[in-house]
C-alpha positions as CSV (number, residue, x, y, z in Angstrom):
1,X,-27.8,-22.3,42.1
2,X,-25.1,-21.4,39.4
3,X,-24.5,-17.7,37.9
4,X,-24.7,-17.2,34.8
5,X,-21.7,-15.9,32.8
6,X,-22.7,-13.3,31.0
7,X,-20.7,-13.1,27.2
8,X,-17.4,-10.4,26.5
9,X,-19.5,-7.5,24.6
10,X,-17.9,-7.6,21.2
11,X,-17.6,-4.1,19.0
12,X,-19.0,-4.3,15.2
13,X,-19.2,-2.6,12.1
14,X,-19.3,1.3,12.6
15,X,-18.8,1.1,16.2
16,X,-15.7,-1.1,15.8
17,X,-14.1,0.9,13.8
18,X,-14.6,4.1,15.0
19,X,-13.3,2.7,18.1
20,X,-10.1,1.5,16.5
21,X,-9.5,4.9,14.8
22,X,-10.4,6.6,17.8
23,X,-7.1,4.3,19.6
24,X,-5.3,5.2,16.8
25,X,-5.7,8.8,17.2
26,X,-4.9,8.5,20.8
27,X,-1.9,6.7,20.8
28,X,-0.4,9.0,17.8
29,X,-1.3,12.0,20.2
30,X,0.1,10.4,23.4
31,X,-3.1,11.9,24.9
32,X,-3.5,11.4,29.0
33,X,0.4,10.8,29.0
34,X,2.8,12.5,31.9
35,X,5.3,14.3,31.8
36,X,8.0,13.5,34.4
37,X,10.7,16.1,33.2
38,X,10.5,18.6,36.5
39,X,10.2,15.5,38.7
40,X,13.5,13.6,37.0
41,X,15.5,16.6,37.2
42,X,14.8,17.0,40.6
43,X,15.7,13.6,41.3
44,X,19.1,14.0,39.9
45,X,19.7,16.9,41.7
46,X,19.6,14.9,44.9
47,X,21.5,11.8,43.3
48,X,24.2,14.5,42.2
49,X,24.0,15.7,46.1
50,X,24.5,12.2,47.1
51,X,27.0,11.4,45.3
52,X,25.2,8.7,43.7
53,X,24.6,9.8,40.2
54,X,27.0,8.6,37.4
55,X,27.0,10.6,34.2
């Protein structure tokens, strides 16, 4: 007995472009993006100590 592949739910109309405005926003915002600044700087430290980081 086969399974029956159910159809990609498409977005329309108000949904649709809420949805793209909504990505929009998001992206401009760099919301739920990290920050690696503190980790980075650590990491050079111990390069530096290493004597394996080139400036």
């Amino acid at each position: 007995m086969a399974i029956e592949i159910k159809p990609i739910p498409v977005l329309r109309g108000k949904a649709a472009t809420r949805f793209v405005e909504e990505a929009d926003r998001n992206a401009r915002e760099k919301r739920g993006s990290i920050d690696f600044t503190k980790q980075a700087a650590k990491m050079r430290a111990i390069l530096k100590r290493s004597k394996l980081h080139q400036e």
